[in-house]
LUMSE-685645 format. One record per residue (C-alpha): x, y, z. Coordinates in steps of 0.05 Angstrom, whole numbers, plus 32768, in hexadecimal, padded with zeros to 4 digits. Each point is the difference from the previous one (the first is absolute). Layout:
N
XYZ;...
END
This chain:
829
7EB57ED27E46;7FC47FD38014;7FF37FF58042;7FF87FB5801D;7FC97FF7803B;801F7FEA8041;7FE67FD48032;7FD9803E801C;7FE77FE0803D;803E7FE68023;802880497FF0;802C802B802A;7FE980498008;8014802D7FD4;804380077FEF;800E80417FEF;80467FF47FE7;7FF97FC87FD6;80217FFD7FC1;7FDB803D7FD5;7FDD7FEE7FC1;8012803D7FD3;7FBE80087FEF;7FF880457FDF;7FD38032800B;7FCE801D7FCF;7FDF80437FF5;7FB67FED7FFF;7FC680307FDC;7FE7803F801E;7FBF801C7FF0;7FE28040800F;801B8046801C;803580028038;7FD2802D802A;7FD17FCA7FF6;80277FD2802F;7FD47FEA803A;7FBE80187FD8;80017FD77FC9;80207FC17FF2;804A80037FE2;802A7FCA8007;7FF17FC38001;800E7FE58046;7FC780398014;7FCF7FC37FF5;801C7FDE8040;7FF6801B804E;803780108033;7FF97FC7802D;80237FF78050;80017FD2803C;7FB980078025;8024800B8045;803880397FED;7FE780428002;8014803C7FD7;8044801B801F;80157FC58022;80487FE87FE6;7FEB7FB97FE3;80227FC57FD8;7FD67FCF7FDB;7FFB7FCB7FCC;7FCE80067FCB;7FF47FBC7FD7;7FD67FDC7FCB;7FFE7FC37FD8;7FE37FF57FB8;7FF87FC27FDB;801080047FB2;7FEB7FCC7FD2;803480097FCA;803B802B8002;7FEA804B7FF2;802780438002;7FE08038802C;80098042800F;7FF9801E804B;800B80408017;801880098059;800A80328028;7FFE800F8054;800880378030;803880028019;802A7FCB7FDC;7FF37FB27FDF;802C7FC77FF0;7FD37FE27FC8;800B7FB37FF3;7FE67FC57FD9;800B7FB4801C;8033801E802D;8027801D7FD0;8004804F8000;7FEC80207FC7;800A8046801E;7FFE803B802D;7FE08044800B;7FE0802B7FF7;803480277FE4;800B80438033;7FCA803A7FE9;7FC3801E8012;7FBA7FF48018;7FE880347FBD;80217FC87FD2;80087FC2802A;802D7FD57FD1;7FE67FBC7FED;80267FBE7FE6;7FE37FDE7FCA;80217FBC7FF1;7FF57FC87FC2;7FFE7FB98026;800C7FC07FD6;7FDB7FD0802B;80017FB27FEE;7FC27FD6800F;7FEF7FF48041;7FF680218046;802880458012;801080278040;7FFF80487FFE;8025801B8040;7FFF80508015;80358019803C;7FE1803B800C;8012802F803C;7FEE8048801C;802D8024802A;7FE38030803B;802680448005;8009800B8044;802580407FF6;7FBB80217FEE;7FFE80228042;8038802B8001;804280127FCF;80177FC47FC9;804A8008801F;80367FD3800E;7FFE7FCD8031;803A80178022;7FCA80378018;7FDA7FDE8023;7FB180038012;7FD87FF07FCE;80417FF87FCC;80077FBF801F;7FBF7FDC7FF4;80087FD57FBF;7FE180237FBC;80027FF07FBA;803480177FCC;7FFA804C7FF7;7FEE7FF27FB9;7FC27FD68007;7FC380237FF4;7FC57FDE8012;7FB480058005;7FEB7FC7802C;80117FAE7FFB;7FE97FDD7FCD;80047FCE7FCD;7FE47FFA7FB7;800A7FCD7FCF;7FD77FFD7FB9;7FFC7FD07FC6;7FEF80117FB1;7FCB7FDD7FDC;7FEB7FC08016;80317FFA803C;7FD2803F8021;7FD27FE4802C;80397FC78015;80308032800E;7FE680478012;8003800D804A;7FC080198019;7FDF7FC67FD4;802B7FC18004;80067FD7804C;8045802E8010;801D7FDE8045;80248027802B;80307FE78033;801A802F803D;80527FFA8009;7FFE803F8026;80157FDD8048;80367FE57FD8;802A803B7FF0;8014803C802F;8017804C7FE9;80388021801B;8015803F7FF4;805080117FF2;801B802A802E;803E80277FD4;802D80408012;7FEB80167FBF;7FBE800C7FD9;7FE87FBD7FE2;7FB67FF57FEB;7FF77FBE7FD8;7FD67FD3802D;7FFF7FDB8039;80267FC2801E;7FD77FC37FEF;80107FCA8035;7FDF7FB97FE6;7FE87FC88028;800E7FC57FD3;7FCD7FD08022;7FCE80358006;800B800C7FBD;7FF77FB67FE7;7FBE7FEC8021;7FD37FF07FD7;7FBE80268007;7FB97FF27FF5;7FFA80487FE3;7FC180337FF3;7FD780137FCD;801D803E7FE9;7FD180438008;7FF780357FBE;80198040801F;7FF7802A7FC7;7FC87FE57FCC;800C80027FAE;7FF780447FE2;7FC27FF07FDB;7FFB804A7FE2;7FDF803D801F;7FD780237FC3;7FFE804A8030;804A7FFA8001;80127FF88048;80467FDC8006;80067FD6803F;8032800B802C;80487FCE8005;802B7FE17FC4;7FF7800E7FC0;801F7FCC7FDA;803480067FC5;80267FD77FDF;80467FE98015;8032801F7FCC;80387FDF8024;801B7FB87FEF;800E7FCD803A;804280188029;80357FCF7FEE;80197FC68030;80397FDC7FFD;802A7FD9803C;803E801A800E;80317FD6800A;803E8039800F;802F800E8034;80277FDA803F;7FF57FF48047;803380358023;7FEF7FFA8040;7FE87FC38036;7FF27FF68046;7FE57FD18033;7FD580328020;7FBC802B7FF8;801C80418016;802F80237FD6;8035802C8008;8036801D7FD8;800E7FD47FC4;80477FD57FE9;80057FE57FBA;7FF87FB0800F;802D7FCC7FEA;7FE57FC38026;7FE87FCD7FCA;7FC17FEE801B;7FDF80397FD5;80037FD17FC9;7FBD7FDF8011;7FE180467FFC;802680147FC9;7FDB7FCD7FDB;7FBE8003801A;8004804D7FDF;800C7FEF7FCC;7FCB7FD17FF6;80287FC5800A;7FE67FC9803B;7FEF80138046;800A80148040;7FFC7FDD804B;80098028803B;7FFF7FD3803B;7FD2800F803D;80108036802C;803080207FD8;800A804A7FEE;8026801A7FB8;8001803E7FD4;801D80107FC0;800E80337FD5;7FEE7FF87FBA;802980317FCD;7FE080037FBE;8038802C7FE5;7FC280217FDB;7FCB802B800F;7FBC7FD58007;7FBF800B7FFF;7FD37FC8800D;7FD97FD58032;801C7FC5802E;7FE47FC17FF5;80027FD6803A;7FE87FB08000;80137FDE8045;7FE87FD2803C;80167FFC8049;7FCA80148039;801D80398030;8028801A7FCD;800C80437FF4;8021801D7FB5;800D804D7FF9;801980267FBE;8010803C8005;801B802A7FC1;802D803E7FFC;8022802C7FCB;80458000802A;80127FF28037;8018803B8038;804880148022;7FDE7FF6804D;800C7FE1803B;7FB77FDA7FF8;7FC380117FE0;7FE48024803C;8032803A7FEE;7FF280047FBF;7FE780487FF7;7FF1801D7FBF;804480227FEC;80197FC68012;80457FEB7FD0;7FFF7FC37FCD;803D80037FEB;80177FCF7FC6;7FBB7FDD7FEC;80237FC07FF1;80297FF78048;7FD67FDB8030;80377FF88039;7FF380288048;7FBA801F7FE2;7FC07FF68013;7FC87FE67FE3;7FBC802E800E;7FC27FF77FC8;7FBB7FEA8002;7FDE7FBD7FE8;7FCD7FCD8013;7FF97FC4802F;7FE47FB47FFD;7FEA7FD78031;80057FC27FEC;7FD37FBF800B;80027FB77FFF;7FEA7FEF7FBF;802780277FC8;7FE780307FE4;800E80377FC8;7FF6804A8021;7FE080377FD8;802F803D7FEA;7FCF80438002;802C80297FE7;804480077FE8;804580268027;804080147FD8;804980058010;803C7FDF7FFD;7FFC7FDC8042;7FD57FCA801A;80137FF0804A;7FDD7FBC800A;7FF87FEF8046;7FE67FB98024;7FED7FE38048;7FE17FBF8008;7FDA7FE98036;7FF57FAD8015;80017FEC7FB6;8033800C7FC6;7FF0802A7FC6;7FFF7FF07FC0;800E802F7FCE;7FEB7FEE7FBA;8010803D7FDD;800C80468012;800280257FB8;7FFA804B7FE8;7FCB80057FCD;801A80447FD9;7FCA802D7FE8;800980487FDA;7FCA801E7FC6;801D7FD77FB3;802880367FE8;801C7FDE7FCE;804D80007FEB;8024803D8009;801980247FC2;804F80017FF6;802D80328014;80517FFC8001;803880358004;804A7FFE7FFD;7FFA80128055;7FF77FB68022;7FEC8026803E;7FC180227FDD;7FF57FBD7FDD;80007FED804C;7FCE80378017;7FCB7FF37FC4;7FF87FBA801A;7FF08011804C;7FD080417FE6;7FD67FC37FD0;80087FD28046;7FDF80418025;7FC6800B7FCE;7FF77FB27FFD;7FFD7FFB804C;7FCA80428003;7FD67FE37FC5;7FC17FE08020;7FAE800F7FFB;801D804A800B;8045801A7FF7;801680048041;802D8030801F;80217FCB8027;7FF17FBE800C;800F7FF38046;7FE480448021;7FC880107FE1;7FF27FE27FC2;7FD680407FDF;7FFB80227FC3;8013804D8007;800980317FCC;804180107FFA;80157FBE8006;7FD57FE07FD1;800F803B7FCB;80427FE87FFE;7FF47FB27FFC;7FDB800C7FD2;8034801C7FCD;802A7FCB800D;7FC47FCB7FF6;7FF780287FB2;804780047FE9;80137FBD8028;7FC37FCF7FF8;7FCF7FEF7FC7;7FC77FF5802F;7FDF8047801E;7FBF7FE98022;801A8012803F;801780437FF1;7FBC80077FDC;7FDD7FE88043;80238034802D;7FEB80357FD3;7FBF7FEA800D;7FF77FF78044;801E8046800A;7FCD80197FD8;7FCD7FDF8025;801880178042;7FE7804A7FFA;7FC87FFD8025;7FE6804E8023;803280257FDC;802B7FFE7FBB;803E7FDF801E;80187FBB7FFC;801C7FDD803D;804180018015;7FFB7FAC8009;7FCC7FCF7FE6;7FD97FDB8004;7FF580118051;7FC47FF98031;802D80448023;800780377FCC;804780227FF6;7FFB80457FEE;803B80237FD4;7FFF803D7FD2;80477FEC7FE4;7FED7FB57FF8;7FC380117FE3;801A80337FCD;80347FBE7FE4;7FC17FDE7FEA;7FF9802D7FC8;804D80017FEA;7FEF7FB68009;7FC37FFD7FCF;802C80297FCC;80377FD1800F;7FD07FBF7FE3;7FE680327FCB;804080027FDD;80237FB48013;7FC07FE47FF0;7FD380017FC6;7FAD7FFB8026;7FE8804B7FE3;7FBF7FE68021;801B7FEC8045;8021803E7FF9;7FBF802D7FFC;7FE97FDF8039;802E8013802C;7FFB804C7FE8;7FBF80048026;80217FF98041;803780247FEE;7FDA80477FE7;7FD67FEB8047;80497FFB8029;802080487FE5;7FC080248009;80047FE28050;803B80208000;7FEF80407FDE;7FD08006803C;803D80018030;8023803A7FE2;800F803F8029;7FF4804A7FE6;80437FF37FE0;7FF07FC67FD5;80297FCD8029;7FF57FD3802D;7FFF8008804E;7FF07FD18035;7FE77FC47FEF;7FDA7FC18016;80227FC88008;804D7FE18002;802880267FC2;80357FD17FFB;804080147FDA;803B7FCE8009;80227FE38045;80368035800C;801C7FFA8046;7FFF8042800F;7FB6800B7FF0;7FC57FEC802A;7FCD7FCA7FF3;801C80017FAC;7FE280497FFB;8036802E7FEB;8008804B8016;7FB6802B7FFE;7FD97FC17FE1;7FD880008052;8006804B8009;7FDF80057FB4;803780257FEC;801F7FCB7FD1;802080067FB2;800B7FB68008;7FAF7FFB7FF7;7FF580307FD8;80287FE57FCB;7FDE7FB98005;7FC3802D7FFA;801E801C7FB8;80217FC27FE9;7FB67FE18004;7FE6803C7FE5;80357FF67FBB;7FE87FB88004;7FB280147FFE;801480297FC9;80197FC87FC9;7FD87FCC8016;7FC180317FEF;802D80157FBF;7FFF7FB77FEF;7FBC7FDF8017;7FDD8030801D;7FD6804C7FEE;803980307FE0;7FD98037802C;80097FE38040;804D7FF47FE7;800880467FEF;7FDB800D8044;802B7FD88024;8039801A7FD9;7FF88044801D;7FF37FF28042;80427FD9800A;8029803D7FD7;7FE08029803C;80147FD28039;80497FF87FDC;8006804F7FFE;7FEF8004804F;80297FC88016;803E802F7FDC;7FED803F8019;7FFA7FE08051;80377FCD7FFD;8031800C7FCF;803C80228020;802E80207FD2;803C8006802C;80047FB77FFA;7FE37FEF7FC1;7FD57FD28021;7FBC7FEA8014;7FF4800B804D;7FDE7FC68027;7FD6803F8025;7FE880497FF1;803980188039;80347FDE7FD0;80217FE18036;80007FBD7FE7;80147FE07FC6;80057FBA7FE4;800A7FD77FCC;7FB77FE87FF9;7FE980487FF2;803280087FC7;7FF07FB37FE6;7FB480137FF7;801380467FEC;80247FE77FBD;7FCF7FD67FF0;7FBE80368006;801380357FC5;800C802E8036;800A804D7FE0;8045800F800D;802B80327FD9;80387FCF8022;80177FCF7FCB;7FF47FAE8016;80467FF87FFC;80188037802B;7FC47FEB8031;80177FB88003;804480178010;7FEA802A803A;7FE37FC6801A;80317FD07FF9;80418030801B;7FD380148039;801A7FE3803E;7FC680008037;7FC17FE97FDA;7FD37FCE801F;80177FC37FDD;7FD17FCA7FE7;7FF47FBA8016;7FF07FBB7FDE;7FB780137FE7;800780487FF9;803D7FF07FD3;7FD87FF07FC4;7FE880487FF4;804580188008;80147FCE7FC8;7FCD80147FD4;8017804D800B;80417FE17FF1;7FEC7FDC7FC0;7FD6803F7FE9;8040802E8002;80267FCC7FDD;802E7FF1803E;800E7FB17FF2;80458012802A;7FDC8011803C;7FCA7FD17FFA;801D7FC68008;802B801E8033;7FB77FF78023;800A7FBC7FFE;802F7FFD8032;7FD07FFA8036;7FE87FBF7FE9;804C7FE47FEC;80097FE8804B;7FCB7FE08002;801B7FBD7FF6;8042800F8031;7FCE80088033;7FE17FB87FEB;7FC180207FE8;7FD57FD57FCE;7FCB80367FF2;8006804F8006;7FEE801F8042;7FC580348017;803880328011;80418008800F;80237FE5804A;7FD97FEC8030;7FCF7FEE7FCE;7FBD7FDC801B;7FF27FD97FC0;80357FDC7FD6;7FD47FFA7FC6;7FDC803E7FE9;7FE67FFD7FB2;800B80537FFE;80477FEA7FFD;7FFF7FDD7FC3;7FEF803B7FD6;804E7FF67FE3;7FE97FCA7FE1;7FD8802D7FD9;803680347FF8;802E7FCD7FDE;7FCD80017FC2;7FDF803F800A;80388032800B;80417FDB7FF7;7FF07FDC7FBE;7FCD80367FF2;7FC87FDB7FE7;7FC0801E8010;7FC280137FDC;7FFB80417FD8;7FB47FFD7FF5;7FC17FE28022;7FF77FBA7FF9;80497FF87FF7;7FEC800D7FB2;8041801F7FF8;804D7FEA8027;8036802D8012;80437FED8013;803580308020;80307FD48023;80258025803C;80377FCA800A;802380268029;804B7FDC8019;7FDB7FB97FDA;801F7FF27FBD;7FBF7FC97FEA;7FB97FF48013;7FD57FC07FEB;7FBC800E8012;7FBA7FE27FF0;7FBF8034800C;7FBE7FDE8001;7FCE802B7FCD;7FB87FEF7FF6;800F7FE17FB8;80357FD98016;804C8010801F;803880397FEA;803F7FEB7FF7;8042802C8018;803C7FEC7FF6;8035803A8003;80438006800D;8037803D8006;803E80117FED;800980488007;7FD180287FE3;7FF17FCF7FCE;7FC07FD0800C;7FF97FBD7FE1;7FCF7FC68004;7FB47FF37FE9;7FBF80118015;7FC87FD17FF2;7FB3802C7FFB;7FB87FCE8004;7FE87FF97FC2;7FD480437FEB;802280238030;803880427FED;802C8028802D;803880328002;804C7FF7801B;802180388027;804C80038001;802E803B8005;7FCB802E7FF1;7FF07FDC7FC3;7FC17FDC7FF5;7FF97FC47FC8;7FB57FE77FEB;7FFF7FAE8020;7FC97FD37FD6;7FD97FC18014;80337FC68002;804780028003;8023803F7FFF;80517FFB7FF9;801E803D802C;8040801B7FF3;800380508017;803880298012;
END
């Protein structure tokens, strides 16, 4: 797409939502040694200097506009390369081309490199750039509900940062035009212009401030600055001393998507600012707005008038408002929630407070969080920082002497490009049902990270991205953000061997558990994905991880008491997630992540690694397995104790158990039973549920897994679009942990799952369970796996389809039959 010059003089200020121009990201060429970064030269945007506004000072929360204009005799194609500290929106004649950087860290700050077709004639470049203050620094990052400190405004949880800046480069020719530092960079100051307001919630929520938005602050036109370099070129240091700050790498992430959204109905109306508890509307004057939503004319509110709505999208959204409008002294709010609450008002809202049915609306209360826009005179089209989720936008308006006029109010839907989702069908219209709200869920958590949930916190932990990541390789062609999670993990070990429990994070989450997942979650991508070299990269942190833990072993060879927050799963009964022993350091729950990462170590060394260190390895976790037997294992029950005082028992214990070659003189069989006909075992909740399935799915129990799914099958009854964090009262209605069924439906129900690294070699043992037919797609790194499979009986029928170069074996009955590349015709009794 070439871009036209505009009339660069005479236009508006950046418009951060303007129609996007899908221009692509490229990976541009690295030179040198990655420890090199900051010593010598690397990438190529190292040529241009971090640049700022002459009057804002390092740590002061600022909002600015950085801009240039080049002349171009002939049309020409050009590569540039941006990046800023905190975040950019990035845009060429007023049109944006993109945003960033993508979330990371200051070790490998990522950098966007775009190819501009630019026609003859004179171009704007235009930078939003803005730096958020934490003004939690002085005390605890809690809730706001806390108090103190809590309430001053901060940035997301997520955002790392090093200072504000801006940097901005050109290749070849376009250099000394382009590269901050070099080329006349203005810099206007919109700080006055926007105000930060912290959210105060019953309930932990850590994503950024409020941003309330003067529009005729916002559109004054400014004489601007001279922008400052704040951080000079890295021109090469030949004794090898790396300055201190970013060290830039390339962006492996394309552009987010965005799309306007153009679903749902007005539900609700009224002639008033304050709200109370809601009644479906009828009254016909919702048309107009009806309309307007849907991108269709606009909207007059008449002077000193009051209204809010309630915009259903009957969908889960991510995405950012775009507001355009006019009217001095008035006042717009949009506020977004997941559901909406059984309360008297919002005030009472606590946070076990009921929801009820998601989709009823009549006698609840609205309570959420959102941002406000003061509008001016002279319209004007208000920036959108960042973006909200749910499933409800409450819109409210007041006006002041003038009317407003609303020329569009639109949701501009963002979420990572994963692609379309590979097939999957059964007999059972309900699971049908579930598979589409777990692919809404991973959808809705797929951004820059994957997120745990995108209205509370909007961070990448462990466990949680372990599991979205499964469903991203047997569900989606495209892995880079899978592949990017495994990275930043691996770059969070900083002081010690473990990962962090979250990332990327200015505040540091500490978990043995969490941190022991990384490695099943490194062998995970070892064997659903075929990157032997990405793989051996990862085994450095890995060996580094274990050997932390090593160093936490008591005289016994387990582990004690440990740093941190051991997270297990969000059983009611259990305090803070940490099940019985895990605080006193007393815990088989731990040790047995401990061993499972252990086995994990052990084949990934096997397969791309030193076969002495797997051997090593090898020996230690046979030693750790033996322990964990001889302190928790009780015999009288015939099952794995949560504690040494076998008290305690749970479902979790025996889940990990099964899976971690424990050595028992106990058959599997006679094990699983125990657990299942045992009547008082700590029972399992939505994210915890996925190691019981695959306990399930190892014993060859297709009967009780998808008994399982019956947590998930009321999902919809309740009007759920996407699958909750846990079970009632749950704080977040869209968790991606819960999609993991999604998974199971290829992985353990039609069985398809790789037999050797690399997924070099397929194995299908389909546990069908009560279903009589399966149609299922599985994404493979030489192309898809086919699965269609149906039962009558005993006797299996259908045809499974192998990538080309790729073999496989079919397990039925106890029987297994060699599959080939191509089509394989399956008729087994």
């Amino acid at each position: 797409m070439v871009i036209h010059p505009q009339n660069v003089a005479h236009m508006r200020p950046l418009s951060p939502m303007a129609p996007a121009m899908s221009i692509p990201r490229f990976l541009p060429p690295m030179t040198g040694l990655d420890a090199d970064a900051n010593v010598q030269p690397r990438h190529p945007a190292d040529a241009a200097a971090w640049i700022w506004h002459p009057w804002r000072v390092t740590g002061e929360t600022a909002f600015l506009r950085f801009s240039i204009e080049v002349f171009l005799m002939e049309t020409e194609t050009i590569r540039v390369h941006v990046t800023a500290d905190q975040r950019y929106i990035f845009s060429v004649d007023g049109v944006e081309v993109g945003r960033g950087p993508d979330r990371g860290v200051v070790e490998r700050w990522p950098v966007a490199s775009h190819e501009l077709a630019l026609s003859a004639g004179r171009h704007r470049f235009e930078a939003l750039v803005w730096w958020i203050a934490d003004g939690s620094l002085t005390g605890l990052r809690a809730d706001a509900s806390a108090g103190g400190d809590a309430l001053r405004s901060r940035p997301p949880v997520a955002q790392t940062t090093w200072r504000g800046g801006f940097l901005f480069a050109g290749d070849g020719a376009m250099a000394p035009r382009l590269n901050s530092g070099q080329a006349p960079w203005r810099v206007d100051d919109l700080t006055d212009a926007v105000r930060l307001v912290q959210p105060v919630f019953p309930v932990y929520h850590d994503i950024g401030p409020e941003f309330q938005i003067d529009g005729g602050r916002w559109s004054l036109v400014r004489s601007g600055e001279t922008a400052v370099v704040v951080a000079g070129h890295v021109r090469g240091n030949p004794h090898g001393v790396q300055r201190p700050g970013w060290r830039l790498a390339p962006a492996s992430l394309p552009e987010q998507e965005y799309t306007r959204m153009n679903r749902g109905r007005v539900r609700a109306f009224a002639g008033s600012w304050k709200t109370g508890q809601l009644k479906e509307t009828t009254d016909a004057g919702v048309n107009d707005w009806s309309l307007l939503l849907r991108g269709e004319g606009s909207v007059v509110v008449p002077p000193d008038s009051e209204r809010t709505l309630l915009w259903d999208f009957e969908d889960y959204v991510c995405g950012y408002v775009r507001l355009i409008a006019s009217g001095a002294g008035a006042q717009v709010r949009v506020d977004w929630a997941e559901a909406l609450h059984e309360a008297i008002s919002c005030e009472c809202v606590a946070g076990g407070t009921r929801k009820g049915d998601r989709a009823a609306i009549d006698g609840k209360v609205f309570c959420g969080f959102g941002d406000e826009f003061a509008v001016g005179a002279h319209e004007v089209e208000f920036p959108a920082f960042w973006w909200r989720s749910g499933r409800f936008l409450q819109v409210r308006l007041r006006t002041g002497a003038q009317s407003l006029t609303i020329r569009s109010l639109a949701i501009i839907s963002t979420g990572y490009p994963l692609g379309d989702a590979a097939r999957v069908a059964t007999n059972d219209e309900a699971l049908n049902e579930l598979a589409a709200i777990c692919e809404r869920t991973t959808r809705a958590c797929a951004h820059e990270i994957w997120t745990d949930c995108p209205y509370y916190e909007q961070m990448a932990y462990v466990g949680d991205s372990r599991l979205a990541a499964l469903v991203n390789y047997a569900v989606f062609s495209d892995d880079r953000l899978s592949r990017r999670m495994l990275e930043l993990f691996d770059d969070s070990r900083r002081g010690t061997g473990l990962v962090a429990m979250r990332v990327p994070g200015t505040w540091t989450q500490v978990s043995v558990t969490y941190a022991l997942l990384w490695v099943l979650m490194v062998r995970d991508f070892a064997w659903w994905r075929d990157d032997a070299s990405f793989v051996r990269a990862r085994l450095r942190g890995v060996r580094a991880l274990n050997d932390e833990i090593a160093s936490l072993a008591g005289e016994n060879g387990l582990l004690g008491v440990l740093p941190g927050w051991s997270f297990v799963d969000w059983v009611p009964e259990w305090t803070n997630g940490c099940g019985p022993g895990v605080r006193e350091g007393d815990s088989c729950l731990v040790n047995l992540h401990w061993l499972l990462a252990l086995r994990a170590q052990t084949e990934l060394e096997k397969h791309f690694g030193e076969p002495e260190l797997a051997a090593l390895t090898k020996r230690r976790a046979d030693r750790i397995a033996a322990a964990i037997v001889e302190r928790y294992w009780s015999a009288g029950h015939g099952l794995l104790a949560d504690t040494g005082q076998q008290v305690d028992f749970s479902e979790h214990a025996q889940a990990l158990g099964l899976s971690a070659e424990l050595p028992l003189a106990l058959s599997r069989e006679r094990w699983v039973e125990n657990w299942l006909n045992a009547p008082t075992l700590t029972r399992a909740t939505v994210y915890f549920s996925f190691y019981v399935m695959e306990a399930l799915r190892a014993a060859g129990r297709g009967d009780e897994l998808l008994k399982r799914a019956d947590m998930w099958r009321d999902l919809p009854l309740r009007g759920l679009l996407t699958v909750p964090e846990a079970p009632e009262p749950t704080r977040s209605d869209c968790h991606g942990w819960g999609a993991h069924l999604r998974w199971h439906f290829a992985a353990s129900v039609a069985g398809v799952r790789p037999a050797a690294p690399g997924f070099a070699r397929i194995e299908v043992r389909p546990l069908l369970g009560p279903l009589t037919s399966i149609d299922v797609v599985v994404r493979h790194p030489r192309g898809n796996i086919e699965c269609v499979l149906r039962r009558d009986g005993q006797r299996l029928q259908g045809r499974l389809v192998l990538p080309e170069g790729i073999c496989g074996e079919l397990h039925w009955n106890e029987k297994t039959r060699r599959l080939s590349a191509g089509e394989n015709e399956i008729d087994e009794s």
